[in-house]
Each structure stands twice: as structure tokens, then as C-alpha cells.
C-alpha positions in Angstrom: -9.2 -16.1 -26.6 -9.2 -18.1 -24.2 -10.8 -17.9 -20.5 -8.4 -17.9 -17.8 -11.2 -17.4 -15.6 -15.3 -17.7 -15.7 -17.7 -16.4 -12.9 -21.4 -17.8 -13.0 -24.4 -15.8 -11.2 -22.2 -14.7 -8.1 -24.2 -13.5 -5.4 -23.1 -12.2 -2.4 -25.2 -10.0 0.4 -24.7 -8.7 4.0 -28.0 -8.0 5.7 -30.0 -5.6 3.4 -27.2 -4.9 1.3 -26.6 -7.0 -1.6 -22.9 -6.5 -2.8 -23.0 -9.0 -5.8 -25.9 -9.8 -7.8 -26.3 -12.3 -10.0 -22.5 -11.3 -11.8 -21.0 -13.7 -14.4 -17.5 -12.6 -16.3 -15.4 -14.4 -18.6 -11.8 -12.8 -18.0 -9.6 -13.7 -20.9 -5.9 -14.5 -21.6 -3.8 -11.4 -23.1 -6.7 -8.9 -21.8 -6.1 -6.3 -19.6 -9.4 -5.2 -17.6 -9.9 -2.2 -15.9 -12.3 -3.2 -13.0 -14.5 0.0 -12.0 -17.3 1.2 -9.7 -17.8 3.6 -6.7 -16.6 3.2 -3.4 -18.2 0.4 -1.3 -20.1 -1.0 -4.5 -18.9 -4.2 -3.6 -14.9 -4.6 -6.2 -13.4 -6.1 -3.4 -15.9 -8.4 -2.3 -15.8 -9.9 -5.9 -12.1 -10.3 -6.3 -12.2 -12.5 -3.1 -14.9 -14.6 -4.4 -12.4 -15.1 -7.3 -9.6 -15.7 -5.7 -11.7 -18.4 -3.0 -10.8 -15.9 0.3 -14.6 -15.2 0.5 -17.6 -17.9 -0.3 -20.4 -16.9 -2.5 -24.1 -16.9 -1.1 -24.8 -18.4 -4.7 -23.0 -18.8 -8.2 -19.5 -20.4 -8.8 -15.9 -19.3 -9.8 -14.0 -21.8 -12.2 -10.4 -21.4 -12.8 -9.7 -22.8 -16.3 -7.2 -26.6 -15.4 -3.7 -25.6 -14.7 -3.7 -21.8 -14.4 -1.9 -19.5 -11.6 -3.3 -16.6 -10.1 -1.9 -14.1 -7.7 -4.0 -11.6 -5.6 -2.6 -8.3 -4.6 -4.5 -6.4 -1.9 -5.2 -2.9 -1.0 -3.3 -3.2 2.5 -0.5 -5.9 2.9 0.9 -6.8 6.1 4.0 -9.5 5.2 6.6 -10.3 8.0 9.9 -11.9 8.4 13.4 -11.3 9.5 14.3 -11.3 5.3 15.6 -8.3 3.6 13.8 -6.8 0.7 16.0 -9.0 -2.1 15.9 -11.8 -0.6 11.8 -11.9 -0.3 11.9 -11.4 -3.7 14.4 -13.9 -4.5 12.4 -16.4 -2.8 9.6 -16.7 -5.2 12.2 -17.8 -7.4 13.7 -21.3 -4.7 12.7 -23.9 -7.4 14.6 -21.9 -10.1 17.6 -21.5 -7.9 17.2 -25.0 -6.6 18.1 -26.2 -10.5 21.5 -24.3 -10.3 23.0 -26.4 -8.0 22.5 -29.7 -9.4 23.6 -27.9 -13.0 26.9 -26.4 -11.4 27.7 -30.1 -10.1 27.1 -31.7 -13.2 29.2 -29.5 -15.0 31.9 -30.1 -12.5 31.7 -33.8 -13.3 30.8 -33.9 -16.9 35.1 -33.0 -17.2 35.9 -36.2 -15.3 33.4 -38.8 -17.5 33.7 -40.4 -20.9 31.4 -42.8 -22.8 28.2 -43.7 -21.6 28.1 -42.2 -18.7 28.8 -38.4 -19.7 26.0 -39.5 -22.4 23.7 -39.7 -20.0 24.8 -37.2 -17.7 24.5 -34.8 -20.5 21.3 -35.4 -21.8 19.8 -34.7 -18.2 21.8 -31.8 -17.9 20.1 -30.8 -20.6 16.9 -31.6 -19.4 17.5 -29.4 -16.4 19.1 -26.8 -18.0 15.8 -26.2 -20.7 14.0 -25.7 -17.8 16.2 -24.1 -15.8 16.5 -21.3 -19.3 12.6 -21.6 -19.4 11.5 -20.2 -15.9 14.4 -17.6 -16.8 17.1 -18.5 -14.4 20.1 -17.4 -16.4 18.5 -13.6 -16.0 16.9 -13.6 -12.8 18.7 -11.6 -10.4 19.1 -9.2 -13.7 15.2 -9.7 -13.3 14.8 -8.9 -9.8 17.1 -6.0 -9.8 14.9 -4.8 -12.8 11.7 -4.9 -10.7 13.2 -3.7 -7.5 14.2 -0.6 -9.2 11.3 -0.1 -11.7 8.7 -0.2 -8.0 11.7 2.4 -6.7 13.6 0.7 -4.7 17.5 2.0 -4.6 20.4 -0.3 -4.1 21.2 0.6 -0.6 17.3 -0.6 0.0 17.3 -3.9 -1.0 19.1 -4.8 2.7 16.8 -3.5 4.4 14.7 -5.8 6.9 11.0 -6.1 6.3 10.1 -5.9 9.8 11.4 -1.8 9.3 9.3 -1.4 6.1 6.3 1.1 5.8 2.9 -0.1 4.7 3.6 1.3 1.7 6.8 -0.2 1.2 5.5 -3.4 2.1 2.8 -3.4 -0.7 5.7 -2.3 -3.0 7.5 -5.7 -2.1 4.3 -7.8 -1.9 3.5 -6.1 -5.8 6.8 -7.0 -7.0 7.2 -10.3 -5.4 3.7 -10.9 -7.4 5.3 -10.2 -10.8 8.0 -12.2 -10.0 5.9 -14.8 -10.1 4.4 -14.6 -13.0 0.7 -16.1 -12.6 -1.3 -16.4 -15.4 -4.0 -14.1 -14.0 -3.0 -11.0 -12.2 -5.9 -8.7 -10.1 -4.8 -6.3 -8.9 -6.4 -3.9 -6.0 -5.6 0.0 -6.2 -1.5 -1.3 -7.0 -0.5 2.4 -8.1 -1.3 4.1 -4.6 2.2 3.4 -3.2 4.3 4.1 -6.3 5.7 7.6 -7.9 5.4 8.6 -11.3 8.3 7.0 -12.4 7.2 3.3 -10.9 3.8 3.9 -12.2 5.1 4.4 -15.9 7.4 1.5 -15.4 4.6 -1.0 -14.1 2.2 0.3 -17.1 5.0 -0.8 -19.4 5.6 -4.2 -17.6 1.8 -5.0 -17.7 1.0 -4.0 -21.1 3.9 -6.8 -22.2 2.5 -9.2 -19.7 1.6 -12.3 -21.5 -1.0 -13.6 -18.9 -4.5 -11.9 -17.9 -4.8 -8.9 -15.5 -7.5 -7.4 -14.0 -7.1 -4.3 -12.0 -9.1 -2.1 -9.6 -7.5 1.7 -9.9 -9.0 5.0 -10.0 -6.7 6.8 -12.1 -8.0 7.6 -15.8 -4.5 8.4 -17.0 -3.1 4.9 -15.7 -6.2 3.3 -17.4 -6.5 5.2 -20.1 -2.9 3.7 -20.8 -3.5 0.4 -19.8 -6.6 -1.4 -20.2 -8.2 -3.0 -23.2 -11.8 -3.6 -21.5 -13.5 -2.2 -18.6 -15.3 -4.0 -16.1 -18.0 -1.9 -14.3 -19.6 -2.8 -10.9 -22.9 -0.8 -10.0 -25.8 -1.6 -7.6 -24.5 -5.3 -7.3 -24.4 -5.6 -11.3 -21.7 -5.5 -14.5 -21.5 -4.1 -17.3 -18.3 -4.8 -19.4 -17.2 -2.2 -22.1 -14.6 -2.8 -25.0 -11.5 -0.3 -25.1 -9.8 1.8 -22.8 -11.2 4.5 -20.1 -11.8 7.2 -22.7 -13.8 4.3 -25.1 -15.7 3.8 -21.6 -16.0 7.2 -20.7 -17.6 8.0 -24.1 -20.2 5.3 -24.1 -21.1 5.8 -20.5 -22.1 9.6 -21.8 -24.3 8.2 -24.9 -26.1 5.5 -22.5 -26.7 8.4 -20.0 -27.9 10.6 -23.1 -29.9 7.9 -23.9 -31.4 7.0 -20.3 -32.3 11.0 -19.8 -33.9 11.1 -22.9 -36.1 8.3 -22.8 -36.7 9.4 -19.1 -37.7 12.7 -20.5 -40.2 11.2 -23.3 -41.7 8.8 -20.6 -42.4 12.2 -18.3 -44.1 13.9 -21.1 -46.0 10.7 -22.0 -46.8 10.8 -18.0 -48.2 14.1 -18.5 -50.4 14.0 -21.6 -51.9 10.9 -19.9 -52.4 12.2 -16.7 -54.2 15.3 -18.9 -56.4 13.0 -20.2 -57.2 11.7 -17.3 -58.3 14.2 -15.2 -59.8 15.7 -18.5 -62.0 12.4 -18.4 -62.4 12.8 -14.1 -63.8 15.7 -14.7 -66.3 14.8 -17.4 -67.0 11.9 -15.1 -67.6 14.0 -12.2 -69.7 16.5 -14.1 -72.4 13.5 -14.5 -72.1 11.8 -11.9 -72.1 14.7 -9.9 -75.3 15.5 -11.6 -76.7 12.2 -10.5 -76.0 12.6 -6.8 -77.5 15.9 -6.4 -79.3 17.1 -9.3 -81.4 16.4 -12.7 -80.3 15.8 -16.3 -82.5 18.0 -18.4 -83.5 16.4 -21.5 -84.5 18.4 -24.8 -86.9 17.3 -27.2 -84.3 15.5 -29.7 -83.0 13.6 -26.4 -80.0 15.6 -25.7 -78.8 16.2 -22.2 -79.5 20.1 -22.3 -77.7 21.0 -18.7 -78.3 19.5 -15.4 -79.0 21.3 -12.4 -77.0 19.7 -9.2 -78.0 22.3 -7.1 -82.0 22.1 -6.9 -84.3 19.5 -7.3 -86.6 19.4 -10.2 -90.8 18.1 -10.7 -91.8 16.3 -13.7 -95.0 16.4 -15.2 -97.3 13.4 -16.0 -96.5 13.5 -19.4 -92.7 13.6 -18.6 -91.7 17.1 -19.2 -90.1 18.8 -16.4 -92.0 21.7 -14.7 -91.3 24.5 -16.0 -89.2 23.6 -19.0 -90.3 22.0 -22.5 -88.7 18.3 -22.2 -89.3 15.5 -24.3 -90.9 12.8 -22.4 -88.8 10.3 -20.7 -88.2 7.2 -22.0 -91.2 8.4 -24.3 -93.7 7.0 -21.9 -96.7 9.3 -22.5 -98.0 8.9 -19.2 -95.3 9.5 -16.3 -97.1 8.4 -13.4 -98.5 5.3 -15.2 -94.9 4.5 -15.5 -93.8 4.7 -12.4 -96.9 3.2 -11.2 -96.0 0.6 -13.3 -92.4 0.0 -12.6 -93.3 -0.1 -8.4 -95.5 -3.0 -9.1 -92.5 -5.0 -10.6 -90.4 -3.9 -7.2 -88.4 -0.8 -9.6 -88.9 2.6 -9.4 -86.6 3.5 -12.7 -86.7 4.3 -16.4 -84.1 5.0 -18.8 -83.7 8.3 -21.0 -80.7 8.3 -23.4 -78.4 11.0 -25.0 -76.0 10.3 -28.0 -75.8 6.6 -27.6 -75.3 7.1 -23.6 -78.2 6.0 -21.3 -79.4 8.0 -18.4 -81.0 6.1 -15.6 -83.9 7.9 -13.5 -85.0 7.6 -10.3 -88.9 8.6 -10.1 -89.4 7.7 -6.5 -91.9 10.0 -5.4 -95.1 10.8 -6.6 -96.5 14.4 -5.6 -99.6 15.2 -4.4 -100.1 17.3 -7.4 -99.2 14.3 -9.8 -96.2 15.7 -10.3 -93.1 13.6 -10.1 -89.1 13.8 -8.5 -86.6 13.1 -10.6 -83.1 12.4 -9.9 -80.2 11.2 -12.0 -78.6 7.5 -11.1 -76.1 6.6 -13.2 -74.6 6.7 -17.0 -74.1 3.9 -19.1 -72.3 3.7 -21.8 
């Protein structure tokens, strides 16, 4: 199909609110798009930046080379001393401009022969193509037709605009748009002034319109009968749907299924990591604890064999701790030799190791005694 009109990366924002982000649309020939989103989520800010009434921040609108659009409103406010059928019968002044010239060439093809009525009948028929084309030989059969289908009565069609309601006056402005006969059509909320019996008659007349039309409406039912894609506005972004509102309505469910479950899953995954985690804190904090207050306790095959933060704890010279039967550390056989040893090289440290994990010791005090303090640093792995 082809594209009556094509949006690239709109953008439009007001202050911290960003109406339009980034949106590009392709809006097709013999589609009819519902156009949907909540309140304030920026519909009509995007159909004036189609139709040029309001400039982009970024991005750009192109109308494909020699299409019509027409842009009805929520709220129209057209004046004029006119009567209701004669507004609508001037959309139509270069069709009733032909008729003249046609009625006057009739009236002197009957006095010509020859050439001349030749020539003067081949551009009446020139005329007359076009005249049959823009449908002038139906139109006030037309414009009755639409008067009537967007309920007006007979005894209305005199009346002044000036006396009109709003309402009323969006009725006119609505049907002086389908008189026209653009090739794109958006339309903004256009079933809020019309009764059931207008709003059956306009689904009928758009669902035979030959052009494009694009419409901003919040009843399902009129949508539902209506559309053939829907266009949906949301936190500045689109998403376009194939179908109708049900087709819509049933996919938005599965994606919302689809979000809460993989919402869901992520939570749990949140949870068993967080588990871990603190699983692993805690570990952590049980040596490292150990190492700011207290001893690890080492038993003769090297394993840590519980650690004490609450008291400190005297080695003996040979490394085992006072009062225990420990292995000696870092299997030096003589203790105070080691430290003795380590001092002179500016350290006061040695290494024991459990299960692959080293253990470094501070031995930074000697005791009168020749016992030694011990005191957990840090764990390596």
C-alpha cells in the first residue's frame, strides 16, 4: 500500500514532560487506524505535528506529492452569517463553478454547426468529465445525504451558524470535512457530538472511504467496527497493532501476561541472588569478624577448628595455642624465632592455611613468658 503519510523520529517536549519521543508511522492508503492512549499522553500534540499547526522539537512529517489532508478537532469554533447548507455547499465552489460555463454551452451548442460546435463540444466534454468526476451531477443529493446521516433535519439546514451550539458546529465542521474528500482524514474524538443513528451512519461512510483515516475515539464498539490497525501512544512512544480493538485488546493482555511473568521470574531470580548473597555476607563476616576481634584456631591437619572473637588467645613457642593442641603455624618449629625473624625484615606476620584458603597472622607481641598474641588479619583465597 502506499504511504499517504510518513513521520520520522518526532519529538516534542514541554518542560520536563516529553509528549513525543522519538515516534515514526507510516499511515497508509485504504487503512483505517484507530489512534489510542490515555488522556494527556500527548494524541493531540502528534496530530498537529502532522497536520504542520505545531513544529516538532526534532524529527519530520512528509506528506507523500500531491495528497489532501483535512484535520478535524476536538472543539471547532467556525463563524459566518451562512446557513448550515450553504457552508457545506461551499466546499464544493469549483464544482459548482463548472455548471455555469456547461449550462451556457449547452445553450449555444443549438445555435452552431460545423467547426465551431466541433470544438465547442469537445470542451464541453472536457468540462463535463470533470465536472461528473468531482461528482457534480449528485452533489446536493450528496450534501443532503451527509446533512442528514450527522442529523441534521430539513428545517435545520437554514439555520445561521452564528446560532449553532458547539456541538452543532463540529457536526458542520465534520461534514464539511467529508465533503471534501481529502486523501487522509484524522479525526479527533468526531463521535462525541453525534447520536446513535449519526454514529452508525459515519462508521458506514468511513469504512467505504477510499482515502486514509486515522482517528482518535474512545469508544470500543465504534472501533471495534471500524478500524483495521491501531495506533497506540504511551509515555511519549508507539506501538502499532494489526486488526481491530478486540485484535488489540487481546494482544495487549498476552504482552501484559508476558511483562508480569517475566517481572515475576526476574523477582524470584532477585531473591535467590540476594540469598546467596547475604549467605556469602555472612560467611564473610564470620572470618572477618574473626580477624578483627578474635583467633582462628588451627587443628593439627590445618583446619580452622573455631575461632574465638570474643577473647584473646597466647601461642606457645612452638606455635600451639595455650591451652589447646594446635599444629604449629606456618610449621615454624620455633614461634618466637619467627617472629623474631619476620621483625627484622620490618613484618610481624606469617601465614597458616585451611582448605586451599590462607590465614594471615598477626604475632605482634611477644610475652614475657615467651608466649605469643595472636590475631587473625585477613583471608585469602
Amino acid at each position: 500500500m502506499n504511504n499517504m503519510i510518513t513521520t520520522c523520529h518526532l519529538t516534542k517536549k514541554y518542560k520536563s514532560f516529553t509528549a513525543v519521543n522519538d515516534v515514526s508511522l507510516h499511515i497508509q492508503k485504504g487503512r483505517i487506524y484507530g489512534f489510542l492512549g490515555p488522556n494527556g499522553a500527548g494524541k493531540t500534540t502528534l496530530l498537529r505535528m502532522i497536520v504542520g499547526e505545531l513544529e516538532p522539537d526534532s524529527g519530520v512529517v512528509a506528506l507523500a506529492k500531491g495528497k489532501t489532508f483535512g484535520y478535524l478537532e476536538q472543539h471547532q469554533d467556525i463563524h459566518g452569517d451562512q446557513t448550515i447548507y450553504e457552508e457545506l455547499l461551499s466546499v464544493k465552489e469549483d464544482v459548482l463553478r463548472m455548471e455555469q460555463p456547461m449550462r451556457e454551452m449547452e445553450h449555444e451548442m443549438k445555435h452552431l454547426s460545423g467547426d465551431a460546435l466541433q470544438n465547442l463540444m469537445e470542451q464541453y466534454n472536457r468540462i463535463s468529465t470533470e465536472f461528473e468526476h468531482q461528482n457534480g451531477y449528485a452533489l446536493q443529493s450528496e450534501l443532503v445525504g451527509v446533512l442528514k446521516g450527522l442529523g441534521f433535519t430539513e428545517d435545520e439546514f437554514q439555520k445561521k451558524i452564528a446560532t449553532l451550539s458547539g456541538g452543532q458546529k463540529t457536526r458542520v465542521a465534520l461534514g464539511r470535512l467529508l465533503l471534501s474528500s481529502p486523501d487522509l482524514l484524522l479525526l479527533d474524538e468526531p463521535i462525541n457530538h453525534l447520536d446513535l443513528n449519526s454514529i452508525a451512519w459515519l462508521e458506514n461512510y468511513l469504512i467505504n472511504y477510499k482515502g486514509a483515516v486515522l482517528i482518535v475515539a474512545h469508544d470500543r464498539y465504534f472501533l471495534n467496527r471500524v478500524v483495521t490497525k491501531i495506533i497506540e501512544l504511551d509515555n511519549g512512544r508507539v506501538m502499532t497493532f494489526s486488526g481491530n480493538y478486540s485484535a488489540y485488546a487481546e494482544k495487549k493482555a498476552q504482552l501484559r501476561e508476558a511483562a508480569w511473568r517475566a517481572y515475576v521470574n526476574q523477582q524470584q531470580e532477585i531473591r535467590h541472588r540476594t540469598r546467596d548473597l547475604r549467605q556469602r555476607q555472612d560467611e564473610f563476616e564470620q572470618i572477618t569478624g574473626s580477624m578483627r576481634e578474635g583467633l582462628v584456631l588451627l587443628d593439627h591437619s590445618g583446619r580452622i577448628l573455631s575461632i574465638n572473637p570474643a577473647a584473646q588467645a597466647l601461642f606457645h613457642a612452638d606455635g600451639t595455642c595455650v591451652g589447646q593442641d594446635f599444629l604449629t603455624v606456618d610449621r615454624h618449629p620455633d614461634l618466637t624465632a619467627a617472629i623474631h625473624d619476620a621483625a627484622e625484615t620490618g613484618h610481624s606476620q606469617l601465614r597458616a592455611e585451611r582448605r586451599g584458603r590462607e590465614y594471615q597472622l598477626d604475632f605482634s607481641r611477644i610475652e614475657s613468658n615467651g608466649k605469643v598474641l595472636g590475631t587473625v588479619l585477613l583471608a585469602f583465597d
